[in-house]
N, C-alpha and C positions, 0 to 999 in steps of 0.2 A: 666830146661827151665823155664823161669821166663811167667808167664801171662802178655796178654798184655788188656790194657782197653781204651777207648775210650782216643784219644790225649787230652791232657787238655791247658788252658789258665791259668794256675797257674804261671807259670815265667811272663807273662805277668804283671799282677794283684801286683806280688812280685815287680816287679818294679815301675810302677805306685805306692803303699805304700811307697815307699822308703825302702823295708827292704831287709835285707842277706838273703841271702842261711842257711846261718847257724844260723840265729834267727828261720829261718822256722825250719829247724833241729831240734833244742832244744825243740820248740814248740810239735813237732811230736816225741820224743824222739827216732829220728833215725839216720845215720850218713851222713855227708854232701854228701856222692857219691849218698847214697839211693835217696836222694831229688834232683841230678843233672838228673840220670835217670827218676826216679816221673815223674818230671819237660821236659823232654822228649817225656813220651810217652811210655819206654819200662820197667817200672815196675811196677805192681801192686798196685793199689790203693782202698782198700776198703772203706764201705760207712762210715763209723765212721770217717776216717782219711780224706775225702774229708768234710765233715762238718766241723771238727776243723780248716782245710785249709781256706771255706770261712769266718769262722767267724776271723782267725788271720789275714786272706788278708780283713774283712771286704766290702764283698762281695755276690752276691745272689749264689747261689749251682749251680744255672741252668750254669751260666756265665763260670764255670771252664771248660765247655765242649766245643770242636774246634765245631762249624757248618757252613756252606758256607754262612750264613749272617753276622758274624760277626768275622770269622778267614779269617788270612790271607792264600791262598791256597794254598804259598810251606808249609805252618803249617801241612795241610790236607796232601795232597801229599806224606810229608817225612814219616810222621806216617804210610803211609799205605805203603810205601815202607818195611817200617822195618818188618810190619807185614806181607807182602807176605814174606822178604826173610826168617823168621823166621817159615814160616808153610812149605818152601820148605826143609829146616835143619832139619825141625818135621818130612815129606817125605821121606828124606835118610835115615834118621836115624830107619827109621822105629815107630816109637812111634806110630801111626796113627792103625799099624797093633797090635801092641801089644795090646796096652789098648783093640781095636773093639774085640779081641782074648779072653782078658779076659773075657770081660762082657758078652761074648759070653757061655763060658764055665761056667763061675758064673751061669748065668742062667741057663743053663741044669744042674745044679747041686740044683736047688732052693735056691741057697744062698743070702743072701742080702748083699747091704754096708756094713753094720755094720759087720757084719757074719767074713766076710774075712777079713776088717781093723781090728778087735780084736783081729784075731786070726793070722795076720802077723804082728801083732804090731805095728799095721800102726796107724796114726788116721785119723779117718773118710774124712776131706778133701785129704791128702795127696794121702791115696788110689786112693776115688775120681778123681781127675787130672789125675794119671795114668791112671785111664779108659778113660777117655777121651782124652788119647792122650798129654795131656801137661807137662806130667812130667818125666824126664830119670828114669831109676830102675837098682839101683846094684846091681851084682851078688847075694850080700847077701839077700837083700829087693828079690828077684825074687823067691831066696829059699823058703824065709819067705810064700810068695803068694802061689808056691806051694805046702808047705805042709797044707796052709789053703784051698786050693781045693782039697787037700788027691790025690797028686798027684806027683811023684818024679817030679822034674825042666828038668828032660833030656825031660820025656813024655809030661809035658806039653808044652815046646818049640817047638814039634814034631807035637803037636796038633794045634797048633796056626797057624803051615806053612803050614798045611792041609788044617783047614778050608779058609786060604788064596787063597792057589793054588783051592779050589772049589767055590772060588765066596762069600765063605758063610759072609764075614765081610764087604763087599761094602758098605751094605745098613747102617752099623752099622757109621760107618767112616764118610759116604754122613748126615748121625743125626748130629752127630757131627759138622761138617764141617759149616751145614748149622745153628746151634747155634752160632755157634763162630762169621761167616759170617754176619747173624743180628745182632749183638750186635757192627761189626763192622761198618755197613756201614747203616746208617739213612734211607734215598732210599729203602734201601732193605727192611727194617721193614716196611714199608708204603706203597709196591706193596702188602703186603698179605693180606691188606684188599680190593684191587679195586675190587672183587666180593661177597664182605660179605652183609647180610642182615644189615638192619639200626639195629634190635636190637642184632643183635651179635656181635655187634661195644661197646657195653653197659657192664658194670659190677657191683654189686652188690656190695653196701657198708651197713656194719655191723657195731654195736660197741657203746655202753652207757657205761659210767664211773660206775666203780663199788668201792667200798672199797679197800683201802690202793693201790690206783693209778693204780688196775687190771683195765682189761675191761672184760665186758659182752658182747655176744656174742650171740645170737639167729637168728641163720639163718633161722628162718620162717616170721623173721620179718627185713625185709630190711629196712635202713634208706632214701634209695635216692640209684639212680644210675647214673655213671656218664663214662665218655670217657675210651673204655678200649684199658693197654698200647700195644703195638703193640707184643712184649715178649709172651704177654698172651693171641693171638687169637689162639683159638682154644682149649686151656686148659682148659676146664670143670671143674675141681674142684677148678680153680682159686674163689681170690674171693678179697673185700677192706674191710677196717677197716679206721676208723675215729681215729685220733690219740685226745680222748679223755682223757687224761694223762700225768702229768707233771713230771714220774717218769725218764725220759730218762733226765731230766735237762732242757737247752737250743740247746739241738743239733738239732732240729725241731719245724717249728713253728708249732702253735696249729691250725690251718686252713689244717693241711700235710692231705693226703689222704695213708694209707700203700697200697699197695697191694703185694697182697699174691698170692704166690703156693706153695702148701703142699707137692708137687711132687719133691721138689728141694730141695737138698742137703745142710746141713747149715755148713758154714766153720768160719774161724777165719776174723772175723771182716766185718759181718752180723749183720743186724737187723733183730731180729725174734719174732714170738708168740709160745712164751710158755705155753701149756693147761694146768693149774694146776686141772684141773677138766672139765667135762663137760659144755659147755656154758662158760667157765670164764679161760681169758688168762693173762700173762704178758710180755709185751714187752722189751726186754734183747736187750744188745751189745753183740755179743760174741765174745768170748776171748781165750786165750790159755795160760794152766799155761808151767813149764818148763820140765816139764813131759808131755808134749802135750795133756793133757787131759780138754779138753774143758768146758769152764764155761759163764755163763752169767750174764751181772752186769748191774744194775741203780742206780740210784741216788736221792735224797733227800724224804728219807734217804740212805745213799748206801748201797746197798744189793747183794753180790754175792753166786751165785745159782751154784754149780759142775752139769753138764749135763753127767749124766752115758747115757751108752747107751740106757737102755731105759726108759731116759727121753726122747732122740732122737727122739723118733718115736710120741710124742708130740710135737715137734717144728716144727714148719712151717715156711718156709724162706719168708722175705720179698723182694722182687727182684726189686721192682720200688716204689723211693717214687712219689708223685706230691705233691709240694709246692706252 
C-alpha cells in the first residue's frame, strides 16, 4: 500500500512553467507513471523530492500544498476520496489489526524498532509502516517478524486475533488513525489548539553555526521562540533549530526554521539531525543504498554518512520545516 500525503498543486505549477511530465521525471529520477500519481495525490512524496519540485517548477514549497484559499475544491475533494477509499481497503484487509498486534506484542516483549527490523531484515522504515498499519506483509516478511519476536508465525497470528477479540488494540489503531487523520485534514490540526495555554502554543528554537557546517546545540540556551506546528502540540521533547548552515546546499533557505521530534522514526527521504556528539549535530537527507541500509548526505563538500543502527538512536527526525 502506497502512502498517501497531503494532495499537491504540482501539475498545476508544471503547466503554468510550460514543462513535461517527463522533464519532471528526469529531474526526480523517477518514471513518468511515478510523477502522474505524485502529481495526483496517491503516491508518496518526501521532503527532499518536494524541494527539488519547487525549485525545478520555480516556485515557493508552501504553494505545492491543495488548501481551500487557493485550490480548487474538486482538487480537495477527490484527494480525500481516494484517501477514505484507501483506509477502508486498509480495514478489510486487516492491516490496521496487524501492525496495532505487533506493536502491541513488540512492547510486551521490550523490543524496540530497530530490534525487530534487524532481526526480520526489514529496514527500519519498512517495518515501521507495518506497524502502523500502511504497509501489506508476505508470508515470508510475517515469518521473518516472527521469529524476530521468538515466536512460531502460527502463535503469533493466534495472539494478534486475541488481543483483537479483547479490545486490547482499539486504542493502538484510534493513535494511529488519528496521526494519519491530522496530517490529513488542516482543520483538524488547528482544533487541538482551541484550549491550549498562549505559552504551550510556543517552541523553543536552538542552534549556532558550528565548524565544517555542524550546528551547536545547547538547550539551556534558547535563541528565540516562535509558533509551534500543530503535529507537535503536546510533544514535550519536541524542539526547533535554526537552519544555520549551508551544508544541505540550496534546498532551503537560510531564514527556514527545522523543527524536530526525537520520538519519530526517520525513513528514506527525511531531513534529520545527526548528534555526532553531545551539544553538536549534522543536518543529513536521508537515503537508502540498494541493500536498504540507510545513509545520510550533504553537500558542499559532499559527504555521505552510512547510519548503522546505532547511529539511529542519534538522529532526530525533522517533521516540519517553516520557510
Amino acid at each position: 500500500m502506497e502512502e498517501i500525503i497531503f494532495p499537491n498543486q504540482i501539475r498545476m505549477y508544471r503547466r503554468l512553467r510550460g514543462r513535461s511530465m517527463q522533464e519532471l521525471a528526469d529531474h526526480l529520477n523517477v518514471s513518468l507513471s511515478a510523477i502522474s500519481k505524485i502529481e495526483k495525490g496517491y503516491r508518496r512524496v518526501d521532503q527532499e523530492q518536494l524541494v527539488r519540485v519547487a525549485e525545478f517548477l520555480d516556485c515557493p514549497l508552501q504553494e505545492l500544498f491543495v488548501n481551500e484559499q487557493n485550490s480548487q475544491q474538486e482538487i480537495v475533494q477527490a484527494w480525500r476520496r481516494e484517501q477514505e477509499r484507501r483506509n477502508k481497503i486498509n480495514e478489510k484487509s486487516g492491516l490496521k489489526t496487524l501492525g496495532a498486534g505487533l506493536r502491541q506484542i513488540r512492547n510486551e516483549k521490550n523490543l524496540t524498532l530497530i530490534e525487530v527490523a534487524e532481526s526480520a531484515d526489514m529496514t527500519l522504515s519498512v517495518y515501521h509502516r507495518i506497524e502502523m498499519g500502511q504497509r501489506e506483509v508476505s508470508d515470508k516478511e510475517f515469518k521473518n517478524i516472527a521469529k524476530a519476536l521468538k515466536m512460531p508465525a502460527e502463535e503469533l497470528r493466534d495472539e494478534i486475533k486475541s488481543l483483537d477479540e479483547k479490545g486490547m488494540l482499539e486504542e493502538i489503531i484510534q493513535r494511529n488513525d488519528a496521526k494519519y487523520k491530522l496530517l490529513s485534514n488542516p482543520r483538524g490540526a488547528i482544533a487541538a489548539f482551541n484550549n491550549a495555554s498562549p505559552e504551550s502554543l510556543k517552541i523553543s528554537v536552538y542552534g549556532n553555526a558550528g565548524k565544517d557546517g555542524n550546528i551547536i546545540i545547547n538547550f539551556e540556551e534558547e535563541v528565540k521562540k516562535v509558533q509551534r506546528p500543530a503535529q507537535l502540540f503536546n510533544k514535550k521533547d519536541a524542539y526547533a533549530i535554526n537552519l544555520c548552515t549551508r551544508r544541505l546546499g540550496s534546498l532551503l533557505p537560510t531564514r527556514s526554521i527545522l523543527f524536530v521530534d526525537p520520538q519519530e522514526v526517520v525513513s528514506v527521504g527525511d531531513i534529520a539531525l545527526y548528534y555526532i556528539k553531545e551539544g553538536e549535530a549534522k543536518i543529513l537527507s536521508i537515503r537508502e543504498d540498494d541493500n536498504g541500509q540507510l545513509y545520510g548526505i550533504r553537500w558542499n563538500p559532499e559527504e555521505k554518512m552510512v547510519l548503522g543502527n546505532d547511529d539511529l538512536q542519534n538522529v532526530h527526525k525533522v517533521v516540519f520545516i517553516s520557510l
